[in-house]
N, C-alpha and C positions, 0 to 999 in steps of 0.2 A: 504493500500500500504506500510505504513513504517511494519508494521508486514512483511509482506513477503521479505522485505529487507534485514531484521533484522536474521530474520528465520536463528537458528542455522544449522535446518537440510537441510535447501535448499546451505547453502556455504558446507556443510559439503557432501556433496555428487557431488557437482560439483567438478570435478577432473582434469576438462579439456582432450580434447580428445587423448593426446597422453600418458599420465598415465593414462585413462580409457582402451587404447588398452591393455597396458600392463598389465594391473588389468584381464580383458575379458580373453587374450592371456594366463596368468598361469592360471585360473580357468580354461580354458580347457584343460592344459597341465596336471594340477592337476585331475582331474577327469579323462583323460585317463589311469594316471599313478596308479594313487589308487585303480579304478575299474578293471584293466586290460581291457580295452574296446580295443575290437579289428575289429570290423566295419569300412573298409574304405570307403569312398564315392562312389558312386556309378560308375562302369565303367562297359561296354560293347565291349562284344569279346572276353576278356580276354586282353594278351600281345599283341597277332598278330592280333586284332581289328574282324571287323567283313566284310563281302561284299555282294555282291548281292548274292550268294548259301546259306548264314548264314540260320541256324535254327529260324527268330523270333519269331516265336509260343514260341519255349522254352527260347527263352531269356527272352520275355517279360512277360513269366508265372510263372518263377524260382520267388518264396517266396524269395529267397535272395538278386534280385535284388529291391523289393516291399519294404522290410526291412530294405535297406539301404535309400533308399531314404526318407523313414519316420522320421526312426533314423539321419538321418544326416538332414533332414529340424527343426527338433525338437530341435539338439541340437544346431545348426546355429542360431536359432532365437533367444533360450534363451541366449547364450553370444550375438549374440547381442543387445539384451534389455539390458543385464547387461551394456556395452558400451554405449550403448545411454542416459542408465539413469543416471551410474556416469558422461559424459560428462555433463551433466545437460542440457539436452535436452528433451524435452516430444515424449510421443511415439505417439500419434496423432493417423493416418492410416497405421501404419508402417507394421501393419499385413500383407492386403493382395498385397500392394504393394510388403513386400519381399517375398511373397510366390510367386508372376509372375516374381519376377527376380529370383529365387534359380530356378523354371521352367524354365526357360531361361537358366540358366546356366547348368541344365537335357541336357539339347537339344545342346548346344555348347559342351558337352561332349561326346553324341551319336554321332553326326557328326565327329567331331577330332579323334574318335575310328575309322573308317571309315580304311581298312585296306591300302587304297593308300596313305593317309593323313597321315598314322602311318609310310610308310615305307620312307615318304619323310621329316619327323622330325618336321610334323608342327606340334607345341602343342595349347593346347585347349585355351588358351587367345587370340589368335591370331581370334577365331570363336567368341569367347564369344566377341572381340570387333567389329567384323563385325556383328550380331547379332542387338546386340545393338545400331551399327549406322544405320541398314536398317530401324528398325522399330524410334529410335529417329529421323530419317530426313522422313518418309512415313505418318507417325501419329503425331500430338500432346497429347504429353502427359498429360492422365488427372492428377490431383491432389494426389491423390490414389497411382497413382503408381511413384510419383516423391516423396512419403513418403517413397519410401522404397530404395531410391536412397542414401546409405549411402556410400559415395566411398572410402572417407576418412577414417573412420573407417574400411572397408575390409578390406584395403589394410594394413595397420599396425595391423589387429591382423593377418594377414597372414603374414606379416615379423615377430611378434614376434613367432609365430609357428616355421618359417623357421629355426631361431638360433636353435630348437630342433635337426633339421634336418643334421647341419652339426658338423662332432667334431672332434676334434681336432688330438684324439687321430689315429683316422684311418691314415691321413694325415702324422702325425710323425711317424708310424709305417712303411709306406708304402715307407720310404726313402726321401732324404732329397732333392734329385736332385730336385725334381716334387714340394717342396714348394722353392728352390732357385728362380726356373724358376719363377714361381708361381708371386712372388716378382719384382724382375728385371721384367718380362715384362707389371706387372700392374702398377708399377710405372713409366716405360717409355712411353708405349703407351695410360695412362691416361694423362701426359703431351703433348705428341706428340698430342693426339686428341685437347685437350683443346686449345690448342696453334693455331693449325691449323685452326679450328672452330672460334677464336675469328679474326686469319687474315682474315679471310672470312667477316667479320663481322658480326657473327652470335651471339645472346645476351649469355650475363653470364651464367644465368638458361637454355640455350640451349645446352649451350658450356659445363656444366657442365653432365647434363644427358647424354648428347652423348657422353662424355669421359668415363665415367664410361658402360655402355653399351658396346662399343668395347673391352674395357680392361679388365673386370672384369669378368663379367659372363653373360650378355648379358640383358634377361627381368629382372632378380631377381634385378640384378643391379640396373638399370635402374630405375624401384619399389622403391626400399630405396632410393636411393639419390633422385628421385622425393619426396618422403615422407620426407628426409632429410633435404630441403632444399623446401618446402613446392610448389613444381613447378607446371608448368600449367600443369593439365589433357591433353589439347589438343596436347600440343605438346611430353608428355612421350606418348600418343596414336603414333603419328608418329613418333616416335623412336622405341617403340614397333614394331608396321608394321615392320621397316624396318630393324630391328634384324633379326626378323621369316623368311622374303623373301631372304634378302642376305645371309640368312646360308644355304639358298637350293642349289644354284650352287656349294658354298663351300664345303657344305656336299660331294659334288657328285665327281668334280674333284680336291682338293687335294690328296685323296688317290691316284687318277689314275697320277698324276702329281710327288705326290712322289714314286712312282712305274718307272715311266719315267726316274727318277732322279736316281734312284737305292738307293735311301735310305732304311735304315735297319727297320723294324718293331717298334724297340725300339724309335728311332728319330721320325717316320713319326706317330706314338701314343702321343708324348709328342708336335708336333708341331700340329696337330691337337685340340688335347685340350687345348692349348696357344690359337688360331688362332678362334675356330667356336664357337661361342656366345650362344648356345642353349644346353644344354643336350641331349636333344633327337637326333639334329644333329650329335654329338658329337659321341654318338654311336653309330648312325649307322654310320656312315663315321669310326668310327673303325674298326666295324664289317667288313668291308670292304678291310680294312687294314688287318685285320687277327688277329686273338686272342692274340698274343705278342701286337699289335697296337692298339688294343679293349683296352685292360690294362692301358694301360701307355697313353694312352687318359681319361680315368675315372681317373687316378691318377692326372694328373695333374690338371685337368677340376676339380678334388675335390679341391685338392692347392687354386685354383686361388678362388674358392666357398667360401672357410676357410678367404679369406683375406677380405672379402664383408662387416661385421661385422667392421673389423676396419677401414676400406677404407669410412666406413660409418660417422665413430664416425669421422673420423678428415674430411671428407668433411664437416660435420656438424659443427664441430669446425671454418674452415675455411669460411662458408658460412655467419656465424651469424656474423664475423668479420668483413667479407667483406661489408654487410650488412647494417653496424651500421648509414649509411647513410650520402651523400655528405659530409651536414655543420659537421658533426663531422671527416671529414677527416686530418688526421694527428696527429690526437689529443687518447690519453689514452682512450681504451674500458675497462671499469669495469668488472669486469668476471660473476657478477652479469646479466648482459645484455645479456653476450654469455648464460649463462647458461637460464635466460629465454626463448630465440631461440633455444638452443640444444633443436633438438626433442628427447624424452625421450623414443621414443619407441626403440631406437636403443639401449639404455641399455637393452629392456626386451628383446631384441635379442642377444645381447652378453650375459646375463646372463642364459639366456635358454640353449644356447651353452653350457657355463661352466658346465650348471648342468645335464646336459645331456654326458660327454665328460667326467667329474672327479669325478661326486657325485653317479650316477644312477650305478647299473651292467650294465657291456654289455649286460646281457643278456634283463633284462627292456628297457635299452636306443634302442635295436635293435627294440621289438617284436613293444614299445609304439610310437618308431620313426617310423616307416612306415606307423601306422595309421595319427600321425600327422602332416608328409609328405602331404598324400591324404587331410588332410585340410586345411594344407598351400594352394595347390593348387587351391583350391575350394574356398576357401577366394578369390584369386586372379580373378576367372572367376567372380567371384558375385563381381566385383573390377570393370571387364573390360566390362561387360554387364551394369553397371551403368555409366562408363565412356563415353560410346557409345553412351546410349540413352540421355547424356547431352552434346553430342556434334553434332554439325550438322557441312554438308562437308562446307558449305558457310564459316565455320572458318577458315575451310586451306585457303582459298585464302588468307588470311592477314597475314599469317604466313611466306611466301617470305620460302618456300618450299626447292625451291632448290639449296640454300643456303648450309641450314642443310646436305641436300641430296648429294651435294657434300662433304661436310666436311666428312662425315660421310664414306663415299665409297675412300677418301682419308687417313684418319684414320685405315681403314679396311686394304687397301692396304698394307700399312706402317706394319700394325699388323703381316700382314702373313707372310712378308718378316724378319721385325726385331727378331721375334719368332720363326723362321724356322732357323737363325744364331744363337740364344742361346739355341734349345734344339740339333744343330748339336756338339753347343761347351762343352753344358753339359752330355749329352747322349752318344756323338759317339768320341769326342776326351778326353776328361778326364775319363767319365765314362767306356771307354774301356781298360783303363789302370790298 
Protein backbone atom coordinates (compact mmCIF):
# COMPACT_ATOMS: atom_id res chain seq x y z
CA UNK A 1 0.00 0.00 0.00
CA UNK A 2 2.75 2.65 0.95
CA UNK A 3 4.24 1.62 -2.67
CA UNK A 4 1.22 2.61 -4.56
CA UNK A 5 1.03 5.82 -2.48
CA UNK A 6 4.26 6.78 -3.14
CA UNK A 7 4.15 5.73 -6.97
CA UNK A 8 5.68 8.55 -8.92
CA UNK A 9 3.77 7.46 -11.90
CA UNK A 10 0.39 7.15 -10.24
CA UNK A 11 0.45 11.23 -8.92
CA UNK A 12 2.00 11.98 -12.17
CA UNK A 13 -0.70 11.11 -14.31
CA UNK A 14 -3.52 12.08 -12.09
CA UNK A 15 -4.21 15.48 -13.47
CA UNK A 16 -7.48 15.86 -12.01
CA UNK A 17 -10.56 16.01 -14.35
CA UNK A 18 -10.70 19.48 -15.46
CA UNK A 19 -6.95 19.72 -16.90
CA UNK A 20 -7.60 16.01 -18.03
CA UNK A 21 -10.52 17.66 -20.35
CA UNK A 22 -8.39 20.12 -21.60
CA UNK A 23 -5.36 17.77 -22.16
CA UNK A 24 -8.31 15.05 -24.12
CA UNK A 25 -9.99 18.56 -25.79
CA UNK A 26 -6.38 19.80 -27.61
CA UNK A 27 -5.32 16.04 -28.43
CA UNK A 28 -8.23 16.13 -30.50
CA UNK A 29 -8.06 19.54 -31.80
CA UNK A 30 -4.53 18.46 -32.51
CA UNK A 31 -5.12 15.51 -34.51
CA UNK A 32 -7.92 17.04 -36.51
CA UNK A 33 -5.71 19.98 -37.38
CA UNK A 34 -2.42 17.93 -38.34
CA UNK A 35 -4.21 15.01 -40.06
CA UNK A 36 -6.68 17.21 -41.86
CA UNK A 37 -9.52 14.97 -40.69
CA UNK A 38 -12.42 15.88 -42.12
CA UNK A 39 -15.39 13.38 -40.97
CA UNK A 40 -18.00 14.99 -39.07
CA UNK A 41 -20.37 12.96 -36.87
CA UNK A 42 -22.74 11.23 -38.17
CA UNK A 43 -26.15 13.08 -39.28
CA UNK A 44 -29.13 12.00 -41.36
CA UNK A 45 -31.11 13.89 -44.04
CA UNK A 46 -28.77 16.04 -44.77
CA UNK A 47 -29.75 20.17 -43.62
CA UNK A 48 -33.50 19.76 -44.29
CA UNK A 49 -33.44 16.26 -42.17
CA UNK A 50 -35.28 13.46 -43.36
CA UNK A 51 -39.42 12.38 -43.16
CA UNK A 52 -41.69 9.67 -43.68
CA UNK A 53 -41.08 9.62 -48.09
CA UNK A 54 -37.17 9.66 -47.09
CA UNK A 55 -35.18 7.13 -49.06
CA UNK A 56 -33.91 4.78 -45.93
CA UNK A 57 -32.68 1.91 -47.88
CA UNK A 58 -30.02 4.56 -49.15
CA UNK A 59 -29.40 6.39 -46.11
CA UNK A 60 -28.95 3.56 -44.02
CA UNK A 61 -26.67 1.72 -46.91
CA UNK A 62 -24.48 4.83 -47.80
CA UNK A 63 -20.65 3.47 -46.67
CA UNK A 64 -20.41 7.07 -45.41
CA UNK A 65 -22.97 7.19 -43.02
CA UNK A 66 -21.26 3.34 -41.70
CA UNK A 67 -17.82 5.25 -41.76
CA UNK A 68 -18.74 7.98 -39.64
CA UNK A 69 -20.19 6.23 -37.13
CA UNK A 70 -17.12 3.89 -36.71
CA UNK A 71 -14.78 6.62 -37.02
CA UNK A 72 -16.26 8.83 -34.79
CA UNK A 73 -17.10 5.89 -31.99
CA UNK A 74 -13.27 5.06 -32.21
CA UNK A 75 -12.13 8.29 -31.83
CA UNK A 76 -14.72 9.39 -28.93
CA UNK A 77 -13.50 6.46 -26.97
CA UNK A 78 -9.84 6.85 -27.21
CA UNK A 79 -10.00 10.76 -25.96
CA UNK A 80 -11.95 9.46 -23.77
CA UNK A 81 -9.78 6.97 -22.13
CA UNK A 82 -7.01 9.54 -22.55
CA UNK A 83 -9.44 11.75 -19.87
CA UNK A 84 -10.29 9.09 -17.72
CA UNK A 85 -6.86 7.90 -17.38
CA UNK A 86 -5.08 11.39 -16.66
CA UNK A 87 -8.00 12.13 -14.29
CA UNK A 88 -6.62 9.19 -12.54
CA UNK A 89 -9.56 7.01 -12.70
CA UNK A 90 -9.50 3.21 -13.80
CA UNK A 91 -11.32 2.38 -16.94
CA UNK A 92 -13.09 -0.79 -15.34
CA UNK A 93 -16.26 -1.50 -17.98
CA UNK A 94 -16.08 1.60 -19.56
CA UNK A 95 -16.16 -0.06 -22.96
CA UNK A 96 -19.33 -1.38 -23.46
CA UNK A 97 -21.12 0.93 -21.27
CA UNK A 98 -19.97 3.96 -23.75
CA UNK A 99 -20.58 2.04 -26.76
CA UNK A 100 -24.68 1.93 -25.47
CA UNK A 101 -24.41 5.53 -24.64
CA UNK A 102 -22.46 6.82 -28.08
CA UNK A 103 -25.75 4.32 -29.51
CA UNK A 104 -27.98 6.33 -27.79
CA UNK A 105 -26.70 9.23 -28.77
CA UNK A 106 -26.80 7.55 -32.87
CA UNK A 107 -30.53 7.52 -32.08
CA UNK A 108 -31.01 11.10 -30.21
CA UNK A 109 -29.49 12.35 -33.52
CA UNK A 110 -31.70 10.34 -36.04
CA UNK A 111 -34.61 11.57 -34.25
CA UNK A 112 -33.72 15.51 -33.98
CA UNK A 113 -32.82 15.00 -37.80
CA UNK A 114 -36.56 14.27 -38.15
CA UNK A 115 -37.52 17.12 -40.64
CA UNK A 116 -40.45 18.73 -38.35
CA UNK A 117 -38.05 18.75 -35.39
CA UNK A 118 -35.58 20.57 -37.60
CA UNK A 119 -37.86 23.19 -38.99
CA UNK A 120 -39.10 23.91 -35.20
CA UNK A 121 -35.38 24.45 -34.00
CA UNK A 122 -35.25 21.75 -31.43
CA UNK A 123 -31.64 20.49 -31.26
CA UNK A 124 -30.50 17.18 -30.55
CA UNK A 125 -29.67 17.46 -26.58
CA UNK A 126 -32.98 18.24 -25.85
CA UNK A 127 -33.76 14.19 -27.34
CA UNK A 128 -30.44 12.96 -26.11
CA UNK A 129 -31.87 14.18 -22.40
CA UNK A 130 -35.32 12.79 -22.93
CA UNK A 131 -33.75 9.53 -24.01
CA UNK A 132 -31.86 9.13 -21.23
CA UNK A 133 -34.47 9.81 -18.72
CA UNK A 134 -37.13 7.35 -20.31
CA UNK A 135 -34.83 4.54 -20.04
CA UNK A 136 -32.98 5.89 -16.42
CA UNK A 137 -36.55 6.12 -14.67
CA UNK A 138 -38.12 2.43 -16.83
CA UNK A 139 -34.92 0.38 -16.04
CA UNK A 140 -32.30 0.04 -13.46
CA UNK A 141 -29.25 0.49 -14.55
CA UNK A 142 -26.92 -2.21 -14.49
CA UNK A 143 -23.24 -1.78 -13.55
CA UNK A 144 -21.80 -1.99 -17.19
CA UNK A 145 -23.55 0.66 -18.35
CA UNK A 146 -23.25 3.40 -15.29
CA UNK A 147 -19.37 2.61 -16.37
CA UNK A 148 -19.64 4.47 -19.19
CA UNK A 149 -21.64 7.35 -17.48
CA UNK A 150 -18.87 9.95 -17.75
CA UNK A 151 -20.83 13.30 -17.61
CA UNK A 152 -18.42 15.38 -16.28
CA UNK A 153 -15.81 14.62 -18.51
CA UNK A 154 -18.32 15.03 -21.84
CA UNK A 155 -19.32 17.84 -21.11
CA UNK A 156 -15.99 19.84 -20.60
CA UNK A 157 -14.04 18.29 -23.44
CA UNK A 158 -17.02 19.53 -25.52
CA UNK A 159 -16.79 23.07 -24.14
CA UNK A 160 -13.06 22.85 -24.66
CA UNK A 161 -13.81 21.97 -28.43
CA UNK A 162 -16.43 24.65 -28.44
CA UNK A 163 -13.62 27.66 -27.99
CA UNK A 164 -12.55 26.19 -31.45
CA UNK A 165 -15.67 26.94 -32.77
CA UNK A 166 -16.15 30.54 -32.10
CA UNK A 167 -13.58 33.41 -33.12
CA UNK A 168 -13.18 36.30 -32.78
CA UNK A 169 -12.18 37.43 -35.61
CA UNK A 170 -15.44 36.88 -37.80
CA UNK A 171 -17.22 38.93 -34.92
CA UNK A 172 -14.93 42.09 -35.32
CA UNK A 173 -15.10 41.99 -38.91
CA UNK A 174 -18.65 41.77 -39.08
CA UNK A 175 -19.20 45.22 -37.20
CA UNK A 176 -19.11 46.43 -34.02
CA UNK A 177 -22.91 47.29 -33.49
CA UNK A 178 -23.63 43.40 -33.09
CA UNK A 179 -20.71 42.99 -30.26
CA UNK A 180 -21.85 46.58 -28.54
CA UNK A 181 -25.33 44.93 -28.23
CA UNK A 182 -23.80 41.70 -27.60
CA UNK A 183 -22.31 43.36 -24.35
CA UNK A 184 -24.83 45.63 -22.93
CA UNK A 185 -27.55 43.20 -23.16
CA UNK A 186 -25.55 40.03 -21.55
CA UNK A 187 -24.50 42.18 -18.87
CA UNK A 188 -27.97 43.47 -18.02
CA UNK A 189 -30.04 40.66 -18.55
CA UNK A 190 -27.44 38.25 -16.75
CA UNK A 191 -28.15 40.67 -13.71
CA UNK A 192 -31.67 41.34 -14.30
CA UNK A 193 -32.08 37.39 -14.33
CA UNK A 194 -29.91 36.65 -11.39
CA UNK A 195 -31.44 39.25 -9.27
CA UNK A 196 -34.94 38.22 -10.15
CA UNK A 197 -34.37 34.50 -9.51
CA UNK A 198 -32.66 35.17 -6.00
CA UNK A 199 -36.01 37.49 -5.01
CA UNK A 200 -37.83 34.46 -5.89
CA UNK A 201 -35.87 32.69 -3.72
CA UNK A 202 -34.42 30.41 -5.86
CA UNK A 203 -30.74 29.17 -4.70
CA UNK A 204 -27.32 30.76 -5.82
CA UNK A 205 -26.30 27.72 -8.26
CA UNK A 206 -29.85 28.02 -9.72
CA UNK A 207 -29.93 31.77 -9.93
CA UNK A 208 -26.67 31.49 -11.52
CA UNK A 209 -27.36 28.85 -14.48
CA UNK A 210 -30.48 30.40 -15.33
CA UNK A 211 -28.87 33.97 -15.75
CA UNK A 212 -26.50 32.87 -17.99
CA UNK A 213 -28.84 30.66 -20.18
CA UNK A 214 -31.29 33.78 -20.87
CA UNK A 215 -28.46 36.14 -21.47
CA UNK A 216 -25.81 34.55 -23.06
CA UNK A 217 -26.58 31.84 -25.44
CA UNK A 218 -28.82 29.61 -24.10
CA UNK A 219 -27.73 25.45 -23.78
CA UNK A 220 -23.86 26.26 -24.54
CA UNK A 221 -24.20 28.65 -21.67
CA UNK A 222 -25.92 27.08 -19.45
CA UNK A 223 -23.18 23.90 -20.00
CA UNK A 224 -20.15 26.03 -18.90
CA UNK A 225 -21.39 27.80 -16.08
CA UNK A 226 -22.94 24.53 -14.84
CA UNK A 227 -19.30 23.08 -15.58
CA UNK A 228 -18.09 26.48 -14.05
CA UNK A 229 -19.35 26.43 -11.19
CA UNK A 230 -19.57 22.66 -10.68
CA UNK A 231 -23.70 22.80 -10.50
CA UNK A 232 -26.35 20.08 -10.04
CA UNK A 233 -26.82 17.95 -13.20
CA UNK A 234 -30.46 17.99 -12.24
CA UNK A 235 -31.27 21.17 -12.39
CA UNK A 236 -28.97 22.45 -15.76
CA UNK A 237 -31.23 19.39 -17.18
CA UNK A 238 -34.39 21.70 -16.23
CA UNK A 239 -32.82 24.71 -17.51
CA UNK A 240 -31.96 22.92 -20.55
CA UNK A 241 -35.68 21.74 -21.13
CA UNK A 242 -36.78 24.96 -20.69
CA UNK A 243 -34.35 26.96 -23.11
CA UNK A 244 -35.39 24.36 -26.03
CA UNK A 245 -39.34 24.69 -25.22
CA UNK A 246 -39.43 28.56 -24.76
CA UNK A 247 -37.53 29.26 -27.85
CA UNK A 248 -40.35 27.41 -29.87
CA UNK A 249 -43.01 30.07 -29.50
CA UNK A 250 -40.24 32.79 -29.68
CA UNK A 251 -38.92 31.24 -32.65
CA UNK A 252 -42.37 31.48 -34.35
CA UNK A 253 -43.89 34.93 -33.21
CA UNK A 254 -41.24 37.55 -32.92
CA UNK A 255 -40.74 37.68 -36.50
CA UNK A 256 -44.43 37.94 -37.07
CA UNK A 257 -44.66 40.51 -34.08
CA UNK A 258 -41.92 42.48 -35.56
CA UNK A 259 -43.44 42.57 -38.89
CA UNK A 260 -46.66 43.86 -36.98
CA UNK A 261 -44.56 46.55 -35.43
CA UNK A 262 -43.05 47.59 -38.86
CA UNK A 263 -39.76 47.08 -37.95
CA UNK A 264 -36.81 47.18 -40.42
CA UNK A 265 -35.05 43.72 -41.38
CA UNK A 266 -31.96 45.11 -39.94
CA UNK A 267 -33.43 45.73 -36.18
CA UNK A 268 -35.89 42.74 -36.03
CA UNK A 269 -32.35 40.21 -37.12
CA UNK A 270 -30.29 41.90 -34.28
CA UNK A 271 -33.36 41.71 -31.70
CA UNK A 272 -34.00 38.24 -32.59
CA UNK A 273 -30.56 37.18 -31.96
CA UNK A 274 -30.33 39.24 -28.53
CA UNK A 275 -33.69 37.78 -27.47
CA UNK A 276 -33.82 33.50 -28.68
CA UNK A 277 -31.52 31.21 -26.79
CA UNK A 278 -30.87 28.52 -29.38
CA UNK A 279 -29.11 28.73 -32.67
CA UNK A 280 -31.10 26.62 -34.56
CA UNK A 281 -34.10 28.94 -33.34
CA UNK A 282 -32.21 31.66 -34.15
CA UNK A 283 -32.32 30.88 -37.70
CA UNK A 284 -34.91 29.83 -38.45
CA UNK A 285 -36.86 32.73 -37.00
CA UNK A 286 -34.42 34.63 -39.26
CA UNK A 287 -35.11 32.96 -42.16
CA UNK A 288 -38.24 34.18 -41.42
CA UNK A 289 -37.55 37.53 -41.11
CA UNK A 290 -35.82 37.40 -44.50
CA UNK A 291 -32.28 37.21 -45.51
CA UNK A 292 -31.20 41.09 -44.21
CA UNK A 293 -32.86 39.58 -40.78
CA UNK A 294 -31.21 35.84 -41.35
CA UNK A 295 -27.85 38.11 -41.05
CA UNK A 296 -27.90 40.35 -38.47
CA UNK A 297 -29.48 37.56 -36.23
CA UNK A 298 -26.36 35.02 -36.89
CA UNK A 299 -24.34 38.36 -36.22
CA UNK A 300 -25.27 39.05 -33.22
CA UNK A 301 -26.25 35.59 -31.96
CA UNK A 302 -22.30 35.16 -32.98
CA UNK A 303 -21.47 38.43 -30.56
CA UNK A 304 -23.39 37.20 -27.66
CA UNK A 305 -21.53 33.35 -28.50
CA UNK A 306 -17.90 35.24 -28.41
CA UNK A 307 -18.66 36.70 -24.90
CA UNK A 308 -19.46 32.89 -23.28
CA UNK A 309 -15.66 32.21 -22.81
CA UNK A 310 -15.23 35.27 -20.74
CA UNK A 311 -18.70 35.51 -19.08
CA UNK A 312 -17.39 32.18 -18.11
CA UNK A 313 -13.98 32.83 -16.65
CA UNK A 314 -15.39 35.68 -14.37
CA UNK A 315 -18.51 33.63 -13.32
CA UNK A 316 -15.97 31.31 -12.37
CA UNK A 317 -13.87 33.95 -10.63
CA UNK A 318 -16.90 35.07 -8.88
CA UNK A 319 -18.23 31.66 -7.84
CA UNK A 320 -15.15 30.31 -6.18
CA UNK A 321 -15.27 33.79 -4.14
CA UNK A 322 -18.47 33.48 -3.30
CA UNK A 323 -18.00 30.05 -2.31
CA UNK A 324 -15.14 30.28 0.19
CA UNK A 325 -17.79 29.55 2.79
CA UNK A 326 -19.92 31.16 5.72
CA UNK A 327 -17.17 31.11 8.64
CA UNK A 328 -14.67 32.79 6.27
CA UNK A 329 -17.13 35.49 5.50
CA UNK A 330 -15.64 38.96 5.43
CA UNK A 331 -12.43 37.91 5.83
CA UNK A 332 -9.27 37.85 2.83
CA UNK A 333 -9.79 34.94 0.14
CA UNK A 334 -6.10 33.82 -0.86
CA UNK A 335 -6.13 33.61 -4.65
CA UNK A 336 -4.51 30.43 -4.11
CA UNK A 337 -8.05 29.08 -3.08
CA UNK A 338 -9.89 30.92 -6.13
CA UNK A 339 -7.53 29.45 -8.39
CA UNK A 340 -7.97 25.82 -6.88
CA UNK A 341 -11.88 26.22 -7.63
CA UNK A 342 -11.25 28.04 -11.05
CA UNK A 343 -12.31 25.37 -13.35
CA UNK A 344 -9.46 25.20 -15.70
CA UNK A 345 -11.22 23.93 -18.49
CA UNK A 346 -12.46 27.26 -19.33
CA UNK A 347 -8.84 28.23 -20.10
CA UNK A 348 -8.79 25.36 -22.66
CA UNK A 349 -11.79 27.05 -24.18
CA UNK A 350 -10.56 30.54 -24.34
CA UNK A 351 -7.37 29.24 -25.48
CA UNK A 352 -8.67 27.03 -28.24
CA UNK A 353 -10.56 30.24 -29.32
CA UNK A 354 -7.37 32.35 -29.57
CA UNK A 355 -5.68 29.68 -31.56
CA UNK A 356 -8.09 29.12 -33.72
CA UNK A 357 -9.20 33.16 -34.36
CA UNK A 358 -5.16 34.41 -34.42
CA UNK A 359 -2.77 31.56 -34.90
CA UNK A 360 -4.58 29.00 -37.54
CA UNK A 361 -5.31 30.26 -41.46
CA UNK A 362 -8.76 30.90 -42.11
CA UNK A 363 -8.53 28.63 -44.27
CA UNK A 364 -7.46 25.56 -41.56
CA UNK A 365 -9.43 27.37 -38.78
CA UNK A 366 -12.74 27.01 -41.33
CA UNK A 367 -12.25 23.47 -43.04
CA UNK A 368 -10.97 21.92 -39.19
CA UNK A 369 -13.66 24.07 -37.39
CA UNK A 370 -16.69 22.47 -38.75
CA UNK A 371 -15.44 19.18 -38.04
CA UNK A 372 -14.82 20.13 -34.58
CA UNK A 373 -18.09 21.84 -34.34
CA UNK A 374 -19.99 18.24 -35.06
CA UNK A 375 -17.93 17.12 -31.98
CA UNK A 376 -18.50 19.65 -29.72
CA UNK A 377 -21.98 18.79 -30.20
CA UNK A 378 -21.72 15.06 -29.88
CA UNK A 379 -19.60 15.53 -26.66
CA UNK A 380 -22.70 17.31 -25.49
CA UNK A 381 -25.46 14.52 -26.51
CA UNK A 382 -23.20 11.61 -24.93
CA UNK A 383 -23.21 14.64 -21.91
CA UNK A 384 -27.06 14.68 -21.83
CA UNK A 385 -27.82 10.85 -22.45
CA UNK A 386 -25.75 10.32 -19.37
CA UNK A 387 -27.28 13.08 -17.53
CA UNK A 388 -30.72 11.56 -18.09
CA UNK A 389 -30.00 8.06 -17.36
CA UNK A 390 -28.69 9.56 -13.76
CA UNK A 391 -31.45 11.32 -13.12
CA UNK A 392 -34.95 10.03 -12.27
CA UNK A 393 -38.38 12.42 -12.44
CA UNK A 394 -38.88 11.71 -8.46
CA UNK A 395 -35.92 14.43 -8.34
CA UNK A 396 -37.95 17.21 -9.77
CA UNK A 397 -40.38 17.04 -7.09
CA UNK A 398 -37.66 18.45 -4.51
CA UNK A 399 -36.57 20.88 -6.65
CA UNK A 400 -39.72 23.47 -5.84
CA UNK A 401 -39.97 23.70 -9.81
CA UNK A 402 -41.80 26.43 -10.35
CA UNK A 403 -39.95 28.63 -8.76
CA UNK A 404 -37.08 28.51 -11.33
CA UNK A 405 -39.88 28.33 -13.87
CA UNK A 406 -41.16 31.51 -13.12
CA UNK A 407 -37.98 33.34 -12.63
CA UNK A 408 -36.98 32.14 -15.69
CA UNK A 409 -40.14 33.12 -18.03
CA UNK A 410 -39.69 36.58 -16.18
CA UNK A 411 -36.02 36.92 -17.19
CA UNK A 412 -37.02 35.83 -20.74
CA UNK A 413 -39.75 38.55 -20.64
CA UNK A 414 -37.43 41.33 -19.43
CA UNK A 415 -34.81 39.98 -22.25
CA UNK A 416 -37.17 40.50 -25.30
CA UNK A 417 -38.38 43.71 -24.24
CA UNK A 418 -34.83 45.30 -22.98
CA UNK A 419 -33.02 43.85 -26.35
CA UNK A 420 -35.69 44.88 -28.73
CA UNK A 421 -34.86 48.81 -27.08
CA UNK A 422 -31.11 48.41 -27.64
CA UNK A 423 -30.99 46.89 -31.01
CA UNK A 424 -33.90 49.76 -32.06
CA UNK A 425 -31.24 52.28 -30.53
CA UNK A 426 -28.26 50.77 -32.14
CA UNK A 427 -29.46 49.53 -35.52
CA UNK A 428 -32.28 51.81 -36.54
CA UNK A 429 -31.53 55.20 -34.64
CA UNK A 430 -27.76 55.80 -34.63
CA UNK A 431 -26.98 53.07 -37.18
CA UNK A 432 -29.13 54.93 -39.62
CA UNK A 433 -27.23 57.99 -39.40
Amino acid sequence: MTKNNNSPAEKKINLGQDWASVVAGFVLILFVVITGYAIVTPSFGGKAGWNRDHDFSGMFGASSLWSSVLFTLVIFAVIAIIGILLSGEKIRKYFTGFIAIFLLAILAQFVSSYAGFKNLGLETVLFSLVIGLLIGNLIRLPEWLRAGVQTELFVKIGLVLLGATILFKDILSAGSFGLIQAVIVVTVVWYFAFWISRKMKVDDEFSTMLASAVSICGVSAAIATAGAINGDKKKLSFIISLVLIIAIPMMIFLPVIARWMGLSEVVTGAWLGGTIDTTGAVVAAGTIAGETGLKYATIVKFSQNVLLGLAAFAISIFWAYRSRGAGEKGQHVPARIIWDRFPKFVLGFILASLVFSFILSPETAQSSGKVIKSFSTFWFNLAFISIGLETRFADFKHMESKKPFYSFLIAQTFNIFFTLGVSYLLFQLIGSR
